[in-house]
N, C-alpha and C positions, 0 to 999 in steps of 0.2 A: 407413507408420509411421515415426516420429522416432525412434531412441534416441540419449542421450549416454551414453557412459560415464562410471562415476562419479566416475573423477579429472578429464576434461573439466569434467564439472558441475563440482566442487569447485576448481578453477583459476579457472571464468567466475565465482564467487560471491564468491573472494577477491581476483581483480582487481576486479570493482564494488566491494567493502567497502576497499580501497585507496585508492579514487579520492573515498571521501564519509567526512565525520562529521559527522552531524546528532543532534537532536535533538528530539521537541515532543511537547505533551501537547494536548488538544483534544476535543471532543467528537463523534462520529460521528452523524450527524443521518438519514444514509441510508444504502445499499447498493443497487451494481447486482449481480444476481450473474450470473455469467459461465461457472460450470458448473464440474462437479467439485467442487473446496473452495473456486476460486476468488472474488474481488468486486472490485470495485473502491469501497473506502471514499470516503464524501464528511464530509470532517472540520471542523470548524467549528475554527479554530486557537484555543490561549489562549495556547502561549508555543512560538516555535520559535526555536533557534540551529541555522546552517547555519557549521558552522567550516570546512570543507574540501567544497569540490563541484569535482572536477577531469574530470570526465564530457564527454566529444564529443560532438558530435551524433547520431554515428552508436553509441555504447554505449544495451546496454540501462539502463534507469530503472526507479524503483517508485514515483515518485509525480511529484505538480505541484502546485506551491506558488504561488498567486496573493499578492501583498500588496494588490490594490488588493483584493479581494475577503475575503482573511483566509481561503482555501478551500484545503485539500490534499486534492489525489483519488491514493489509495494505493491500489497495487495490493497484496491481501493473500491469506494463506487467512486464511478465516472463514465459511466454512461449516458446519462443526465446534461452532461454540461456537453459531449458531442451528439447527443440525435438531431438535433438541426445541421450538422456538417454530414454527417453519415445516414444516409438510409435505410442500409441494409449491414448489419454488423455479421461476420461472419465468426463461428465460436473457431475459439485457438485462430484466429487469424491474425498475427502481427501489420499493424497497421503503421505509418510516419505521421508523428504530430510534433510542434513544438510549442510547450505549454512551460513556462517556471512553475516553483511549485515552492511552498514553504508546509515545513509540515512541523507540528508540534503536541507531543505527546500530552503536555501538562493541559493542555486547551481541548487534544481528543479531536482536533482539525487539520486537517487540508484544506491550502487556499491554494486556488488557480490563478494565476497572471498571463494577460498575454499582453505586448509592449508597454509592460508595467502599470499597468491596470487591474485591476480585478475582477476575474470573469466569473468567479465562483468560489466554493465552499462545501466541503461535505465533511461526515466524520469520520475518525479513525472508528473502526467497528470488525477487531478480531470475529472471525466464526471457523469453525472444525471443518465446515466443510469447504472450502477451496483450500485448505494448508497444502493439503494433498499436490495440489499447481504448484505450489512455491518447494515443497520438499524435491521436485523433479527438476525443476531449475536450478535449485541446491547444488545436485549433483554435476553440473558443469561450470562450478564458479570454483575457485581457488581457496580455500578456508572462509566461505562468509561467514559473516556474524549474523544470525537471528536476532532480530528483536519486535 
């Protein structure tokens, strides 16, 4: 079993939130889920500013931003906001949903819209252990940018 303590965690979340400010808002067209609350969002971009990305190679990331493609895959929780739609979440299963989404690093949130409303809220919350998902998607995107 893993544990961090909670001032560790809270150190690793505010040196990531140091190193970025972003912003973007977009549409989520799919979801793998990954277990737990986890997913890893597949966001269809409308408008993103990356002001500050000072990230290693070797720091954890929450997402990957393609420009040729116009695609960011976020690592999120969002399990939460679909167990009343889904009953039975299958792990690595790609599911179709269509959710907007705004996401803003400086806030450390995710909001959900659906016909421009708002259905929800979670946080951005880097961890080591799903990067693993997103560096395997990495590999078939065209130059992404981590952040």
């Amino acid at each position: 079993m893993f544990v961090v303590s909670p001032a560790k965690y809270e150190e690793e979340q505010n040196d990531y939130f140091s190193k970025v400010d972003y912003h973007f808002t977009g549409t989520v067209d799919r979801f793998q889920y990954l277990g737990s609350s986890r997913c890893l969002l597949y966001i269809k971009v409308n408008q993103i500013e990356i002001k500050k990305n000072k990230l290693n190679m070797d720091d954890d990331f929450l997402g990957l931003y393609s420009k040729e493609s116009n695609l960011i895959v976020l690592f999120a929780d969002f399990y939460l906001l679909l167990k009343n739609k889904y009953n039975s979440l299958e792990n690595d299963k790609i599911e179709n949903i269509n959710v907007d989404i705004k996401v803003n690093s400086i806030e450390r949130k995710i909001y959900y819209y659906k016909n421009k409303i708002l259905v929800g809220e979670t946080y951005l919350r880097p961890t080591a252990v799903y990067v693993k998902k997103l560096i395997m998607v990495e590999k078939d995107m065209n130059e992404p940018i981590r952040f």
